[in-house]
N, C-alpha and C positions, 0 to 999 in steps of 0.2 A: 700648653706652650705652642706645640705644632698651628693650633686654630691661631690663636694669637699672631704669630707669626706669616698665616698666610693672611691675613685681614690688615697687616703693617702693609706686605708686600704690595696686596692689592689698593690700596691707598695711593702708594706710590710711587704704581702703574698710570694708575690714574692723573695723578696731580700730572704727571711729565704729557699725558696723552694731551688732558686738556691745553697746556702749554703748548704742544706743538698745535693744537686746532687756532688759538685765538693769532698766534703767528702767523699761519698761513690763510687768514680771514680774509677777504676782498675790503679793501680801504684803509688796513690797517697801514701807519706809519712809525718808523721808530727811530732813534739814530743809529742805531746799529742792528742790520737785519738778521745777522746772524752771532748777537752777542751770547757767548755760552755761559754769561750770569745767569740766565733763566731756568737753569739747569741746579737742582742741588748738589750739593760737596758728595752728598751721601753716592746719587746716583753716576755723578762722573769721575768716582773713586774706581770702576771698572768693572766688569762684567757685560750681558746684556743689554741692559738700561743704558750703558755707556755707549754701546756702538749703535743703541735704535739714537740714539742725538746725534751723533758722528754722521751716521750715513742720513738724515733727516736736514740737519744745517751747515752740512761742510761740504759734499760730495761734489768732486770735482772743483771745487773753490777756494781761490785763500779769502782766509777768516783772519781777522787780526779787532786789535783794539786799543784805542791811543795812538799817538803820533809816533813816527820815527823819522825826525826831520834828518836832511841833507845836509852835513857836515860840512862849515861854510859859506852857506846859503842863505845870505839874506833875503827874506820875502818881501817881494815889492808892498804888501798891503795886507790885513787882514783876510782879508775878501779871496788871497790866490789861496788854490790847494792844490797838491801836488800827490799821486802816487804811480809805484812801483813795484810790480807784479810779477814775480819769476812764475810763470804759468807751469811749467813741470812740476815745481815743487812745491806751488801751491802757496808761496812764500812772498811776504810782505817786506824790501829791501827799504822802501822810503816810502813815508807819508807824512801829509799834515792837512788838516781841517778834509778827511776824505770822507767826513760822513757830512759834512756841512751841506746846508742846501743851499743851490746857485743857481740862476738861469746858464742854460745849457747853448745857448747859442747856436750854431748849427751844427754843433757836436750832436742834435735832435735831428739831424739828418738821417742818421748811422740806425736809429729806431723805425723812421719813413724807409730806406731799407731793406729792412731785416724782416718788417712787416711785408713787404712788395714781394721778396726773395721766397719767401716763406708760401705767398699764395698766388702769384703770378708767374707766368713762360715769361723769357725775355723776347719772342717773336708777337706778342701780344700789342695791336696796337692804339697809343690814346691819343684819342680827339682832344683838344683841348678848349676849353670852356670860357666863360667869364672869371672861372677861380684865378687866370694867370693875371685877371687888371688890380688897379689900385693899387700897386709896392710903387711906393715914395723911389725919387730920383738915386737915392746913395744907398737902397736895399737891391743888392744883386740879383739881377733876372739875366735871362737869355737872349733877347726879349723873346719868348713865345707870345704868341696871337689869336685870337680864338678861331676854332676851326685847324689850325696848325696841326697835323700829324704827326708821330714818330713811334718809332716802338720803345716795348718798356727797356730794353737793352739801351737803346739811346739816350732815354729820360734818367736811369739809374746815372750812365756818364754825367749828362750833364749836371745833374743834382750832387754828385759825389765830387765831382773833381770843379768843376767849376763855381760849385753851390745854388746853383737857380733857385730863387728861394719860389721863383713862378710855378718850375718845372713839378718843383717838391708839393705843390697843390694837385697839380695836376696828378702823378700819381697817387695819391690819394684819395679824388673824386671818381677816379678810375678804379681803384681797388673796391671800395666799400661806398661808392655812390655820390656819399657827402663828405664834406672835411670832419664834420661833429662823428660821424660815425669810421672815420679812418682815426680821429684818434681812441676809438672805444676801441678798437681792434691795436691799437701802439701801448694804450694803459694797458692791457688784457693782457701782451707779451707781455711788457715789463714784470707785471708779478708775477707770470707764468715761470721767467727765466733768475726770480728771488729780487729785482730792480725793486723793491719797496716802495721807496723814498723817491721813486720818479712819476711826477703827473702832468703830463701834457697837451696841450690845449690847439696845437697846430702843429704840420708836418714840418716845416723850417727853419725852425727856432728863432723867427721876431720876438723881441722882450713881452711878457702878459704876466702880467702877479702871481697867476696860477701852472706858471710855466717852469716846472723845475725838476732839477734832479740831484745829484752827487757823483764826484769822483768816483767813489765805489760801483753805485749804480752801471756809471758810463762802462769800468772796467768793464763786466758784466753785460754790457749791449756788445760790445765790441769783441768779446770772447765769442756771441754764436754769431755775430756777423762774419768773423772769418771760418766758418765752419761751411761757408759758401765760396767755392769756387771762384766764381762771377765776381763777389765784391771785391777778391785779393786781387783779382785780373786788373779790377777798374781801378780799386784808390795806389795800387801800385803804378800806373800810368802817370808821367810824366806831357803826354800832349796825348789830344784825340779830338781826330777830321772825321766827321759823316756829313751826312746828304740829307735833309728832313725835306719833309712838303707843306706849304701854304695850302688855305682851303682852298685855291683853284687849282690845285697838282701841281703847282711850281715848285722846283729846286729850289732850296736854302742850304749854303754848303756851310757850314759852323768847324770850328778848331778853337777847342778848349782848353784850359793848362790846367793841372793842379795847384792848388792852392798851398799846399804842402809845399814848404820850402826846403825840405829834405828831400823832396821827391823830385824835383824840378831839376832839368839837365842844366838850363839858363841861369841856374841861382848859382849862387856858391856859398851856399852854406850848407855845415854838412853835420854826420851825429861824430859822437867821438872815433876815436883810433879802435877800430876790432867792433863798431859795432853799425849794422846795418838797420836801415828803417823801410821797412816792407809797404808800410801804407798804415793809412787814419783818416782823420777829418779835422778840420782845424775851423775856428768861430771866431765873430767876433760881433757884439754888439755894446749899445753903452750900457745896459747892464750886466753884462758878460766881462767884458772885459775881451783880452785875447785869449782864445784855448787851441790847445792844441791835445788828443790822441792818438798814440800809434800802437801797431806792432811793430816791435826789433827786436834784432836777433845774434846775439853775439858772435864770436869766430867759430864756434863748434856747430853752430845753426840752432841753439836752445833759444827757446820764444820767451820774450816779456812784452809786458804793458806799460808804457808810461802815459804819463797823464798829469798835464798841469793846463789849470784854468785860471781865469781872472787877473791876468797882469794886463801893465797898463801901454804897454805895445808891444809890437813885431819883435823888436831886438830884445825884448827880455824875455820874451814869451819864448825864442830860441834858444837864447843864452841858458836861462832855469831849466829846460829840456836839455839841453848839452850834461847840465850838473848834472839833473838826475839819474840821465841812462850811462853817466861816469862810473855810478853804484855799482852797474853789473860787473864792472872789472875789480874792484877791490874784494 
């Protein structure tokens, strides 16, 4: 019985090992990266086996499965999804369609980033190339110019609060040489930090087939981007004036706003009563739709994530952000 028993056990040691290997596989995709189905009754009845899954697919993250829509909230369209993420406790207050896959719009910015933050000084400084020509008249640039210098400290503002989608090549060509190789270095974090279900094809998030991610995902870029200093400095900024140079050392003085209409001192619109919004990224493309991103942080200063993608303007795309970070009060 004893042998018996330890050749049950070592079975399934096994079976859960090779589960966690095929999950954590490079190119693997699923709707739900950290669904705790893939786990037997048997082994996440407790003991051991139970806490090597616990600290393997949870740690530090909320884990949730199915929707928990916003009480009252009608959704503009299939296509939006919406979540709500109490970071302390790991807890899932609202969702819906958050494993769905969506183009990310320049909500792909927050990934260009985290990538930058992660391997570059902010006194570092980029030349910029031919990557900043070619965006069509209504895709947001700076205008950068080739030969134009500035440091990465400046290129992060303008790419974050403004969104240059010019700028966001540029550090990329600068990081890792080429665009195709800045984003094998954006794919490589993404799975690094559990982003599964996100693969990306360029640092700014123009529409491309293969350009995608999820609510969840996003939660999850945007958890270690505030893990940086520097980003909560920038997307918390409501205006920012510097100084760059043309390739003949001439002054170019630029003053940028955010995008964020929570963050803007000139907008008036704001989150609900008791809750404040620290900073995000907000998108918008005709595949995308509107998105919007943030951290906020209720009256005691506890941190959440909200996150609604895909509606079909400005005014709802705030209005559904208003509903959902309403959840934290109730």
């Amino acid at each position: 019985m004893i042998r018996s028993s330890g050749k049950m056990c070592f079975k399934l040691i096994s079976a859960v090992l090779i589960s966690v290997l095929c999950l954590s596989g490079c190119g693997s995709s699923f709707a739900s990266p950290y669904s705790t189905s893939i786990i037997s009754q048997e082994v996440t009845s407790g003991g051991a086996l139970a806490d090597l899954k616990a600290d393997s697919f949870a740690a530090d993250l909320c884990v949730f499965s199915g929707d928990n829509p916003v009480p009252g909230l009608e959704m503009s369209s299939s296509n939006e999804c919406i979540l709500l993420v109490d970071i302390n406790n790991k807890e899932c207050l609202a969702s819906t369609n958050a494993y769905k896959s969506i183009h990310p719009a320049s909500t792909t910015k927050l990934l260009t980033a985290l990538v930058a933050l992660e391997n570059c000084s902010m006194d570092e400084t980029i030349v910029c190339g031919d990557e900043v020509t070619g965006f069509a008249y209504d895709e947001t640039t700076l205008p950068a110019k080739v030969g134009d210098t500035m440091t990465m400290d400046q290129a992060l503002h303008f790419m974050l609060m403004l969104s240059a989608n010019d700028v966001a090549n540029s550090i990329a060509v600068h990081c890792a040489g080429s665009i195709s190789g800045f984003c094998d270095m954006m794919n490589a974090k993404a799975r690094e930090i559990g982003a599964t279900n996100t693969h990306y094809t360029n640092p700014h998030g123009l529409d491309a087939d293969d350009h995608m991610t999820t609510a969840y995902d996003l939660y999850l870029i945007l958890n270690e981007c505030f893990k940086y200093e520097k980003f909560s400095e920038i997307v918390s900024s409501s205006e920012y004036s510097t100084v760059y140079f043309d390739s003949q050392g001439k002054t170019i003085e630029r003053t940028v706003r955010s995008t964020d209409l929570f963050i803007r001192t000139d907008k008036d619109v704001s989150p609900p009563p008791g809750i404040t919004v620290i900073g995000g990224k907000t998108g918008t493309t005709g595949g995308a739709g509107h998105c919007l991103i943030v951290l906020c942080k209720d009256s005691s200063g506890n941190p959440y994530i909200s996150c609604v993608m895909g509606t079909p303007d400005s005014d709802t795309l705030y209005s559904h952000q208003q509903s959902v970070m309403s959840q934290i009060l109730n």
